[in-house]
N, C-alpha and C positions, 0 to 999 in steps of 0.2 A: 440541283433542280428543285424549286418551292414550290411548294401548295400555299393559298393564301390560306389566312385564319377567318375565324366567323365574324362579321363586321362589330363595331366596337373595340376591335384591340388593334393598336398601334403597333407599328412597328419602326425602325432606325431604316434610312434608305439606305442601298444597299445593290449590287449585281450580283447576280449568279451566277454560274457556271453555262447556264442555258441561254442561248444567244441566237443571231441570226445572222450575226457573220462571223468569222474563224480567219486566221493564217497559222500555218504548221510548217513543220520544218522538217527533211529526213538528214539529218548532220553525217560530219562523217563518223565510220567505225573502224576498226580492225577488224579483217576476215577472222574466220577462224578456219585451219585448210584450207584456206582458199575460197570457203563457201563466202557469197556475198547477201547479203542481207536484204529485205524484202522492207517494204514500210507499208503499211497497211491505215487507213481512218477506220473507225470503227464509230456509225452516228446511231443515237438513241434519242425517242421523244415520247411526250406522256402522251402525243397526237399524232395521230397520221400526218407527214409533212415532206416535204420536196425542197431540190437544191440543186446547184450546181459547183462541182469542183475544176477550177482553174488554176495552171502550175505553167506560166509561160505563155506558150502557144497550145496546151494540151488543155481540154474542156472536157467532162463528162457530165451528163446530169446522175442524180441520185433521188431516193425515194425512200424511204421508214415507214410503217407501222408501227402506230400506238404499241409503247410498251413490250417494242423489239428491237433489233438491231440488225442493220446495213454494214456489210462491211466493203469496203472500196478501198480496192490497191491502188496503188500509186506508182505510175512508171518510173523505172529508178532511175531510166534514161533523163527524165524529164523534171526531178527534184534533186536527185543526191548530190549533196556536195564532198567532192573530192578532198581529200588531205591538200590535194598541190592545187586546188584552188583556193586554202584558207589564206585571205585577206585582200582576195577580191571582192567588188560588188557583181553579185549574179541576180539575174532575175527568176529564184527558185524560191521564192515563197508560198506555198500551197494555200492560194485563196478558196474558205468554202461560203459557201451562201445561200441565205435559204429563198425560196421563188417569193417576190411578194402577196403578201397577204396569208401566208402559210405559219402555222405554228411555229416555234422556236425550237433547238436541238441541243445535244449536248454530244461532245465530240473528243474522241480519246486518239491518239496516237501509238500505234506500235512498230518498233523495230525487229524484227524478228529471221533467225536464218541458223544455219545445225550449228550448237553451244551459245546463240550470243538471241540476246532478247532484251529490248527495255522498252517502257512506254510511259506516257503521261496521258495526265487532263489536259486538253486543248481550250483555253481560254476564248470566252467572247471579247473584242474587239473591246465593248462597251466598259469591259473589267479592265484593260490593260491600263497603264500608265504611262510617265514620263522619267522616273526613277526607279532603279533596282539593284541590286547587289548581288553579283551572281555566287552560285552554291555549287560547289567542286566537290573534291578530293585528291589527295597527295596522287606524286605520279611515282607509286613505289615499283622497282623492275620487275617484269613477268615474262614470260619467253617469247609471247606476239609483240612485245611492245605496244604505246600507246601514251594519250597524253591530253591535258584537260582543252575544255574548246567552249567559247563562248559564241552566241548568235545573235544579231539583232535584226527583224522583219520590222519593214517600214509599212506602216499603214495607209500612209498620207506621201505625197509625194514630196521631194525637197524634204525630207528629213536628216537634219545633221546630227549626228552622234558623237557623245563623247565616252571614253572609255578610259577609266582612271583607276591606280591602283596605287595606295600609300600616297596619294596626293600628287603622281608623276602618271598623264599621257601615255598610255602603251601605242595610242594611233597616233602619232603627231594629226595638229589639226582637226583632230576627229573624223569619223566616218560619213559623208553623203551619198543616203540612198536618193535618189531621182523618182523614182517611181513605187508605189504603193504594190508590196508581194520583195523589193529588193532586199536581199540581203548581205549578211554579211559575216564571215565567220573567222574567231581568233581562236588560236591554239597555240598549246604552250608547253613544255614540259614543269612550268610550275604548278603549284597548285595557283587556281584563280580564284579560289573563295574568296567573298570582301571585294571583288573587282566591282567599282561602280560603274554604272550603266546608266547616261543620264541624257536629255535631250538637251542640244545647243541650245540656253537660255535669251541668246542674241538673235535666235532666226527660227527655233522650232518650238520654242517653250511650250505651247498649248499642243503639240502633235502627241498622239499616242506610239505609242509602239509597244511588240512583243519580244522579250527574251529568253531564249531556250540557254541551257546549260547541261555541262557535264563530262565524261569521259570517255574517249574513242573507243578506251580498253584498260579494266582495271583492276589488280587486286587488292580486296581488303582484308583486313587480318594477317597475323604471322604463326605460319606452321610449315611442319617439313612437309617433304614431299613434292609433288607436279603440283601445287596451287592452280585452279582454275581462275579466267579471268572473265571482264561481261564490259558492255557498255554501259555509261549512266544518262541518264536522259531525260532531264524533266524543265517544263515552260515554269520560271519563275515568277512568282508572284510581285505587282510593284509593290512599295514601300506602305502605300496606303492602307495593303492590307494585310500587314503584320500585325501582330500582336504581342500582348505583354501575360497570356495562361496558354500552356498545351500540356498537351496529355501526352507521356511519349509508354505506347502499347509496346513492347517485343514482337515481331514477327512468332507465327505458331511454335510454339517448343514441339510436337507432336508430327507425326505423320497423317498423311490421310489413312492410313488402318492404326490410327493410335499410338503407333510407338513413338518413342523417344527421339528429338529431332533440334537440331540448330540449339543447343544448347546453352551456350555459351552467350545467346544473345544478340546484341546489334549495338553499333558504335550510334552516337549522334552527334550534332553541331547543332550550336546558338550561333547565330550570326549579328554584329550589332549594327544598329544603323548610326547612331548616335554616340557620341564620346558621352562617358561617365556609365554605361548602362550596367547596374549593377543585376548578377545573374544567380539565379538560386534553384535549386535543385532538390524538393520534398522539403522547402523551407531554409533549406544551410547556404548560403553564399558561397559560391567557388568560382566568382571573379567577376571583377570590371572592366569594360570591356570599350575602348575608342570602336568609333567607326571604321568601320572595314575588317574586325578582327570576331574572330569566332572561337567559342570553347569547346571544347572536345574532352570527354574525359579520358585517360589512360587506357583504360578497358572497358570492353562493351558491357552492358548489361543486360540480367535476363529477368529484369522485375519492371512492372509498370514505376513509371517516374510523373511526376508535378512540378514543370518547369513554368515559374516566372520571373518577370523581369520588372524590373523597373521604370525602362521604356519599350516600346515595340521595338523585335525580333525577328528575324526567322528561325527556325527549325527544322532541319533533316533529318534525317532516320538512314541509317546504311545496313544492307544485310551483309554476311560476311562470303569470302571463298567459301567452296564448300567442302574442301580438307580441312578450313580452319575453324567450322561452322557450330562441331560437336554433333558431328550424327547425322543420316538425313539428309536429303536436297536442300542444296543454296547455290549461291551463286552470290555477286558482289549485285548490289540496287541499293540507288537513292531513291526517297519520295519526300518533297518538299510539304510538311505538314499543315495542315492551318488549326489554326488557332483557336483556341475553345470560342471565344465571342462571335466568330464568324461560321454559325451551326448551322445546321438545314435540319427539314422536319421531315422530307417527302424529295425520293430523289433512287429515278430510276437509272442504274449502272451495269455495266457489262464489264464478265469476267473472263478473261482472254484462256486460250489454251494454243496458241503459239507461240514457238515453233513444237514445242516436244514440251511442253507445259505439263506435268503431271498427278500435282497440286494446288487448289485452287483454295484462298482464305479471305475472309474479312475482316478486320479489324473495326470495333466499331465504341466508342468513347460516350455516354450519356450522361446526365445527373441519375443518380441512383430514383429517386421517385419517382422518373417516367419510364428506366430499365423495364416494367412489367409492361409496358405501351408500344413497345420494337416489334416491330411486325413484319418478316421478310413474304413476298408476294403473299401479304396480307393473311397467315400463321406467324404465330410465336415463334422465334427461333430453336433448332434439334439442340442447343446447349445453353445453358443457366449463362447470367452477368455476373460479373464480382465486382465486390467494392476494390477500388482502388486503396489500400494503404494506406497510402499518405495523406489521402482526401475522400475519409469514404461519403463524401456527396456526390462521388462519382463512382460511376461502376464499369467496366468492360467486357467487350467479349471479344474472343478469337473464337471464326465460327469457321467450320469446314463444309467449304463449298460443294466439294464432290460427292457429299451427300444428296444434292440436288440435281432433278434431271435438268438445267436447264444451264445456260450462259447468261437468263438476262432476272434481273432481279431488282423489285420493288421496295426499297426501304423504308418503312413510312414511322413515325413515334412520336405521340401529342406534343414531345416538346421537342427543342434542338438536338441533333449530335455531330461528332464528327467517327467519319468512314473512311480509311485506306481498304482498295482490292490489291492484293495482290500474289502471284504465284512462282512454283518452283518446279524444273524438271532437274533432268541430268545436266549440270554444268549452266543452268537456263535459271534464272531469274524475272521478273516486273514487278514493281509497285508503282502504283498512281494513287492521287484523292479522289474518292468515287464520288464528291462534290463538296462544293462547297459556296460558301456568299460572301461577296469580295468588295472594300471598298469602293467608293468611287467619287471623285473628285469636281464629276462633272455628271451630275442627274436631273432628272425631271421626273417630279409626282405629280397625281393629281390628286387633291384636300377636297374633302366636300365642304360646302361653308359654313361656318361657324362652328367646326369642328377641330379635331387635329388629327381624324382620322386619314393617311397618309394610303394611295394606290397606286398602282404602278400601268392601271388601265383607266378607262371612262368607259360611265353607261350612257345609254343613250337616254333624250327626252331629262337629263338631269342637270343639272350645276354643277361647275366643276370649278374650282381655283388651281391655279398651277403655280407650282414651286419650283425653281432650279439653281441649283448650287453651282457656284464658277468658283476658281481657286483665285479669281483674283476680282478688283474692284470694277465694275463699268462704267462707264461712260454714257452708253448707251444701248438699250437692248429695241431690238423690233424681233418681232414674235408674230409668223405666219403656219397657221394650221394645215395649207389646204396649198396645192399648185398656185391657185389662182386667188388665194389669200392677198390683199393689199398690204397688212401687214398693218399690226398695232404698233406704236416705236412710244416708247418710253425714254425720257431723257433725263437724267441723273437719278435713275433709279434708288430708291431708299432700298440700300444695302443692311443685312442682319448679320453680323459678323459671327462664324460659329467655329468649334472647336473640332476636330476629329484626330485621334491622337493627338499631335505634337502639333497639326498643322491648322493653322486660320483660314476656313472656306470664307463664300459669301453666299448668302441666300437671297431671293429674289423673289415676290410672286408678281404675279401674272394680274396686269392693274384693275378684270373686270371678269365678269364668269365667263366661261363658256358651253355652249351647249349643242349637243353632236344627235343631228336628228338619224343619223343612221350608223346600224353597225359596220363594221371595219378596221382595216390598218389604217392609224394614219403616220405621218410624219411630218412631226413638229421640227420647224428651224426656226432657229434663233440667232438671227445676227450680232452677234456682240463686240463692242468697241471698247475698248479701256482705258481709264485713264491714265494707266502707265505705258506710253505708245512702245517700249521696248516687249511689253509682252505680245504673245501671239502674232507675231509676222506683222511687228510696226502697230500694232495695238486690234489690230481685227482679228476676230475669229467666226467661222461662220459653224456652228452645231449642228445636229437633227441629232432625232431620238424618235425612233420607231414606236409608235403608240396604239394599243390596241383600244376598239369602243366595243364592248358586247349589248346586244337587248338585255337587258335583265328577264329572270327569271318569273314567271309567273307564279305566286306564292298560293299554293291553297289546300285543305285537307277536309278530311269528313270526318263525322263524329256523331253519336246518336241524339237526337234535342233534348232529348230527359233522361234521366236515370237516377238512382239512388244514392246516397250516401255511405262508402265503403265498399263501392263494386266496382270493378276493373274496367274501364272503356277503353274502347280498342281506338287511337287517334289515327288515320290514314292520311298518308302523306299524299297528295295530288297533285304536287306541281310541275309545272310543264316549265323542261329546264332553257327552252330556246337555243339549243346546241350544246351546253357546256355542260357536263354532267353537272351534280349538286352534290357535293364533297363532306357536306356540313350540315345540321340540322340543330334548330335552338326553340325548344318550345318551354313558352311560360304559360301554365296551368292558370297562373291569377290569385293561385293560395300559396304564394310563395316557395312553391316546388318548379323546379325548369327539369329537363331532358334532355339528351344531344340523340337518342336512337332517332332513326326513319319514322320507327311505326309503334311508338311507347305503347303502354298502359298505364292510365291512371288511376287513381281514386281519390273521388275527396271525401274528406270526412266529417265537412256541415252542412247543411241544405243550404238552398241561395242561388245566386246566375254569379257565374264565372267567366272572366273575359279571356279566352284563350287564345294567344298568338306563335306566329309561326313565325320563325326567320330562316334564311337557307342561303347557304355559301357556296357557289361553285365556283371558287377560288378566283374569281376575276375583282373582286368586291362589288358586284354589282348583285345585291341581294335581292333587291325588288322590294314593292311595298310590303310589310306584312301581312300575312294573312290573320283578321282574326273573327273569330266567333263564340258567342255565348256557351256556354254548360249551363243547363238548366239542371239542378240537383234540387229531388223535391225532398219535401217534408216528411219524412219517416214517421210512421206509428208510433205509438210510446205504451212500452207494456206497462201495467200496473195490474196488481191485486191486492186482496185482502185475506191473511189468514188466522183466526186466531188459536193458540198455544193448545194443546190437550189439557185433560182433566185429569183427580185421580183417579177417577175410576175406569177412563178410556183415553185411547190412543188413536181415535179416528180424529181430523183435523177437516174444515168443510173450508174449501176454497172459492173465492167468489172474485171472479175477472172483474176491473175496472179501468181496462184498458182504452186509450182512444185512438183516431185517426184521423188526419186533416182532410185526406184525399181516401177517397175509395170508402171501401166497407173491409173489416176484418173479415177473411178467410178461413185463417190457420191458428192455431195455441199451439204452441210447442212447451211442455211444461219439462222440467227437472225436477222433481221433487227430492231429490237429494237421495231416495234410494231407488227408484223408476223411472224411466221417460218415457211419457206417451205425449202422442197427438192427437189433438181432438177438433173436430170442426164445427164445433158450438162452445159461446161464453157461456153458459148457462156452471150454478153453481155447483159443484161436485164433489165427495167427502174419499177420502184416501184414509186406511189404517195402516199403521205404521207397527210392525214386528217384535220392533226393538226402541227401547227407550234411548234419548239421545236429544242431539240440537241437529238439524237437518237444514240444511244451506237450499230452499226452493226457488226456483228461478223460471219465469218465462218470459219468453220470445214470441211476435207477432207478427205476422205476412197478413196485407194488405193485397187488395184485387189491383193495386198500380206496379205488385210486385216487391215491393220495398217490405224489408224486415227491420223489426225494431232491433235494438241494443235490448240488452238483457236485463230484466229488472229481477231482482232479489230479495228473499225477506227471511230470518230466520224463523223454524219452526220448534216449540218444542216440544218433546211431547213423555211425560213422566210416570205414567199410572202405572204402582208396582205390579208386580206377577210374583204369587207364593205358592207353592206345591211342598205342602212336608211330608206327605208319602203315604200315609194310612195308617197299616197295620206292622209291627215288629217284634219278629221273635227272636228269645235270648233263654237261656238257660241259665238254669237257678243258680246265684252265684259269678254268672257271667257279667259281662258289660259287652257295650254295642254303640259304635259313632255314627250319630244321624248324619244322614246324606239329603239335605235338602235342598229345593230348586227356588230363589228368590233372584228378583230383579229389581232394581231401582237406584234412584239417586244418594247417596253415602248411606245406606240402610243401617237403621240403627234396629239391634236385635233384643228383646225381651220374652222367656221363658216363665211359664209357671205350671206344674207346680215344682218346687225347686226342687222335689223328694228326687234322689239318686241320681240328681244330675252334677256334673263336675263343676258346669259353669251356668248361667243363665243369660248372658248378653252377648254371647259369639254364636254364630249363622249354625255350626255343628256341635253341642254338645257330646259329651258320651256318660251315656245313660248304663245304671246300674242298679237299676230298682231291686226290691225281695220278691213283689209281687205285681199283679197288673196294674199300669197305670197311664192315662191320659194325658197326653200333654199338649197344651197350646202355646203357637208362636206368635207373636206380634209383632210387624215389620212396621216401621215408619221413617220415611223418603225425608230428606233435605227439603221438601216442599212443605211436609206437613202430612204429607197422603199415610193412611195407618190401612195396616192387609191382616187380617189373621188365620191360621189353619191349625189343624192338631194331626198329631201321632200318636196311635196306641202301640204301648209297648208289653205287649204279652210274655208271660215269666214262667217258663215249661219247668216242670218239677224235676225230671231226669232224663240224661240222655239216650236215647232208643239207638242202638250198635245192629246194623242188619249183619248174617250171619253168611249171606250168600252174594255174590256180584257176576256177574260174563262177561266179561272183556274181549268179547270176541269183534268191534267192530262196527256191530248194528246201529250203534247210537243209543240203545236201550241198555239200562244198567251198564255200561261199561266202565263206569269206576264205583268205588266204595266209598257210600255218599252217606253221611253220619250228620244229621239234621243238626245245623244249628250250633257245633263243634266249634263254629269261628268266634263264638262269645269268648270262649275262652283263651285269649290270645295267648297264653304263656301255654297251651298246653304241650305235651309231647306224646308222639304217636308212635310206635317202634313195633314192626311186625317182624316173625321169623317162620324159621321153616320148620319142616318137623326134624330136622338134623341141629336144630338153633342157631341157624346160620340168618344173620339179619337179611331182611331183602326191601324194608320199607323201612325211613326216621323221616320225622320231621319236627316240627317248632313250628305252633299255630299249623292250622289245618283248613287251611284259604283253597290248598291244590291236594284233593283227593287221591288215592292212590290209586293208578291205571291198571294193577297184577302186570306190572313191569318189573326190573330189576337190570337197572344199566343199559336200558333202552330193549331190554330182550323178556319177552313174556317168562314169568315165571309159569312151572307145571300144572298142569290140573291137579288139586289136592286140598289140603287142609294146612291153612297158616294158622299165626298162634299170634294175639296185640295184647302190647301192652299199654294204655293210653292213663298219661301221669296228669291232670287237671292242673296242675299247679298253683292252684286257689285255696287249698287246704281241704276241699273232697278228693274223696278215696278214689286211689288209685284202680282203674277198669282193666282188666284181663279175660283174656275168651278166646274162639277160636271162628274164622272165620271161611267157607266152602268160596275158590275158585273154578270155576265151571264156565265151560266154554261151550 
């Protein structure tokens, strides 16, 4: 089931799976105890739509829901065909159809009864062909017995069939259905794979027909034990629409609660149409293959595979018994694959749960870069894709259905994929293609002109060219739109010979436009005459092709008329879709940016008018005019200022706006000045001191009364004036020395001292000073700029040190330790107090941390200690005694 794409992109013509007429078939099965099996339709549509099903003399109407599902039994009285009626003609083909003028359906088939289940995709009419090669399996003993069976449903009436296998008639003469629904069905104990299925080239060449295939009752795999058996059961696809790449996915290894399951994998077949077709497998060759003969490998496998060929194929997938499965529900099921070229984008499928169904899975095959684009009823799927191995431009998934509350599910992903549904109970098996796009040999598009844009509908009020592809040359075409059409006749149509696989179409257009003043179905017929009188029943064949015309859409949206430059505009979509929702959305901004949301946001980022348009897809191709309308983006302010650098003797900086505006009046200043931000709502000029010397990065922004803000304009500031602080006054004891602690700032500060008397050094920022006596000292700082700062230090020279004899440590904050003024000059001193027992309780080395009347963290007694204090400068050693008092 397809969504179109957004007008401009082409596509290959093509049918899907979605159609408006069906034949189905209920074949025969083996009971299992006796139970008889049930055959059920099961119709799905992306539109509410209606139909009728007919099997004989038995009619029912039917009816769907957009993006649900109908299911309708099948009387068994009234379709099945019996074992002991295989190789008569019966009139048991289950016609379905949809009411005219109604949406189109897509329609699955199930067999279903206690142990036996299979089911397919029921093809549209329009997909089917004239060539096929039916897809079996071995008829190995099981204790029901059972045995393969082919079907051929006539479309058209007088359809003569040939059925040939290794180049020998299994029908003599072939099969004549009489009547459109007639069937017909063969069974065999061999296997029938490679049986071809072809229409009598003398009398029904141009007729279509559908072929079902498969096994009454089968087991696959070898293991001990009660092996279970199932039916196989799937509408094979014609020749046209094989191909030469597929993907072959394993059925789930897992169970629906996770565990371990089918282990072992799944057998497959290549079927070849063609003698020489050489067949490969993740790249290696493992055979060539004449017409009618299929490869199989020895053992199943339970890894994804990358099968191509060298010319178109089929491919099967078989799951196994489920004693020989490894673990797990199985059962035996075929599903006739398709082929990577033949992908869908958009394709709503239903997941069965009978009879006793008690696992539901997907299989689902993409190119890896749209993987993140898979969207099950429009969410991401509950489990991750993998690359395939062998091809990681491919990725897949095995998802598990009964995660989900529902049977019916939307698959949608920007680009192609291919999908298998299918499930497992006790002894119970199905697998079907949950869609797929099928050759076809005989179509009609419509081209808009001078395009090569290719539609499968027409707008109304538009030009349209028509294109149709025949498999053979004409003679002569006449082409009526309408009942009461006269009919255009073309005579020796200029034929375009084209290629599809292997086989030579002919193309055809339509010699003058057309144009369809109103919506509707129509149906186009096409009389066609040949000039090979052997084709098509003596060289005539007469066409129709179901053609839908929609209104187009009316294209339009809002948007604000002005706005600024790098501000978000909200685009609103308003168009009115004339019935068919709008699937797609294409907008072109004008500044070389596009969008596919409903309802973007933009911004642009230069003033100016912008021509913005709108395009919009509801998947018919009928887009409608575009919509479009200006963006008017105005003129933005533009900040500018002026600042000039600091001095050396200040750090205030005076800033002076010279900003402008095209439109409006300035409002706002939004300044940076690189260590503040304020706002201010006057230009006027203004001076800022700055802290700390440095290069400050100032920057302002502008608001306009039309709203609009400038870009940010910048300028560096600098600002250098040194800052010196040498401290004052310093005292030091005679014989001491003392490291100045001074506070200076500036750019690479170069340092100079005078007078040099008792200094160590005279050009680093901290001398240490040693003078005899008082002495003055001044600094000179001078800056990388040139900027010169000076201050002084007095260094005052105490003759002796004053020892107090008393301290109270109790606490107060008052005298609590024994503070000996000015002790720290003498950095080498040593201090060592004791007790009156001469037990030490106080040492140290330099005398930076006075003594607390501690001793190991624990107050020493109230009493009388005894110091010894060693200068170690070469004065005399201090001894005395010292009152603790608390």
């Amino acid at each position: 089931m397809i969504v179109g794409s957004l007008p401009g992109i082409s596509t290959a013509q093509s049918s899907s799976n979605e159609g408006d007429e069906f034949y189905a078939v209920f074949p025969t099965h083996v009971p299992s105890q006796n139970r008889l099996a049930d055959y059920s339709l099961f119709v799905t549509s992306r539109e509410a739509s209606s139909g009728k099903i007919q099997v004989g003399s038995y009619t029912r109407p039917f009816s769907v829901q957009a993006n649900t599902v109908t299911e309708i039994p099948i009387p068994r009285y009234a379709a099945y065909i019996d074992e002991s009626e295989a190789g008569q003609v019966l009139n048991r083909g289950i016609h379905i159809t949809v009411d005219p003028g109604q949406p189109k359906i897509v329609v699955y088939g199930h067999i279903f009864a206690g142990a036996r289940s299979a089911a397919s995709l029921i093809l549209p009419v329009e997909a089917m062909g004239q060539q096929y090669f039916s897809m079996n399996y071995y008829n190995f003993p099981n204790r029901d017995g059972g045995s393969n069976y082919l079907i051929v449903v006539a479309t058209e009436p007088d359809t003569r069939i040939r059925i040939r296998k290794g180049g020998s008639d299994l029908v003599s003469g072939g099969v004549l259905l009489n009547k459109a629904g007639d069937v017909y069905e063969l069974t065999s104990y061999n296997d029938l794979t490679g049986t071809e299925v072809v229409v009598d080239s003398t009398t029904s060449s141009c007729k279509r027909f559908a072929l079902f295939s498969g096994h009454t009752n089968v087991l696959i795999g070898s293991c001990a034990g009660e092996p279970s058996s199932d039916p196989l059961y799937q509408q094979n696809y014609p020749v046209e629409s094989w191909g030469s790449t597929y993907g072959f996915i394993p059925f789930s290894d897992k169970s629906s609660g996770g565990l371990n399951a089918r282990i072992f994998g799944d057998y497959y077949r290549v079927l070849a149409r063609e003698n020489g077709t050489e067949v490969r497998v993740n790249g290696n060759l493992v055979g060539t293959l004449n017409s009618g003969n299929f490869y199989e490998p020895n053992q199943p496998s339970n890894v994804p595979l990358f099968i191509t060929s060298s010319k178109p194929v089929a491919v099967a997938q078989y799951s196994l018994t489920q004693s020989c499965a490894g673990g797990g529900l199985s059962d035996p099921d075929m599903v006739i694959l398709n082929p990577i070229e033949y992908n869908i984008k958009d394709i709503t499928v239903y997941s069965s749960r009978r009879e006793n169904i008690e696992e539901q899975y997907l299989n689902v095959l993409i190119k890896t870069a749209a993987a993140a684009s898979f969207k099950i009823n429009g969410a991401p799927p509950t489990a991750g894709f993998t690359p395939v191995a062998a091809n990681p431009a491919y990725s897949y998934l095995k998802l598990n259905l009964n995660r989900y509350g529902t049977n019916n599910f939307n698959l949608t992903a920007d680009d192609g994929f291919n999908a298998i549904a299918y499930g497992f109970g006790t002894f119970e098996s199905y697998a079907y293609s949950a869609g797929t796009n099928l050759a076809s040999i005989q179509s009609i598009t419509a081209i808009r002109p001078n395009t090569e844009i290719e539609l499968t509908n027409a707008c109304t009020r538009e030009d349209f060219n028509f294109k149709l592809i025949l498999p053979d040359e004409a003679a002569e075409l006449t082409w009526r739109f309408d009942e009461n059409d006269p009919g255009v006749v073309q005579t020796n149509p200029r034929a375009l010979p084209i290629t599809r696989g292997d086989r030579i179409l002919y193309q055809y257009l339509f010699p003058k436009t057309k144009v369809f003043e109103t919506p509707g179905k129509r149906t186009i017929r096409i009389a066609a005459k040949y000039l090979d009188a052997n084709q098509c029943n003596q060289g005539g064949q007469e066409l129709s092709f179901d053609f839908d015309v929609y209104d187009p859409p009316v294209v339009a949206f809002e948007q604000p008329l002005a706005t600024c430059p790098n501000t978000p505009i909200d685009f609103i979509d308003k168009t009115v879709s004339n019935g068919k929702p709008i699937l797609g959305w294409l907008w072109d901004f004008g500044d070389g940016e596009v969008s596919t949301d409903q309802n973007p946001k933009h911004s642009f980022k230069i003033s100016g008018d912008y021509q913005v348009k709108l395009i919009v897809d509801n998947g018919t191709g009928c887009s409608g005019d575009p919509a479009i309308r200006t963006a008017h983006i105005k003129d933005p302010p533009k900040a500018m200022f002026m600042a000039a650098d600091g001095t050396c003797t200040s750090n205030t900086v005076t800033f002076s706006d010279q900003s402008t505006t095209p439109e409006g009046a300035i409002t706002s200043w939004i300044w940076d000045l690189g260590d503040t931000i304020l706002t201010r709502n006057s230009g006027e000029p203004f001076q800022h001191t700055y802290s700390q010397i440095g290069t400050y990065n100032a920057q302002l922004s502008i608001v306009n009364s039309t709203g609009c803000q400038s870009d940010l304009y910048g300028q560096q500031v600098k600002v250098f004036a040194p800052q010196l602080k040498a401290g004052g006054i310093l005292y030091i004891l005679k014989g001491g020395q003392k490291t100045f602690d001074i506070t200076a700032e500036g750019n690479n500060l170069v340092y100079r001292w005078s007078p040099a008397t008792g200094l160590d050094r005279t050009d680093i920022k901290n001398p240490t000073a040693s003078p005899t006596e008082d002495v003055t000292y001044t600094v000179t700082i001078t800056t990388a700029e040139g900027c010169t700062l000076s201050d002084q230090i007095v260094v005052k020279v105490l003759p002796d040190v004053i020892i107090p004899n008393t301290f109270t440590p109790n606490g107060d904050n008052v005298n609590d330790v024994w503070t000996i003024n000015y002790l720290d000059s003498y950095p080498g001193v040593t201090v060592n107090i004791y007790n009156r027992y001469g037990m030490q309780v106080f040492s140290s080395t330099g005398y930076s941390q006075p003594w607390d009347g501690k001793k190991n963290s624990e107050q020493v007694p109230v009493g009388t200690y005894y110091y010894v204090i060693n200068p170690r400068n070469g004065k005399n050693t201090l001894s005395g005694w010292v009152m603790v008092a608390r």
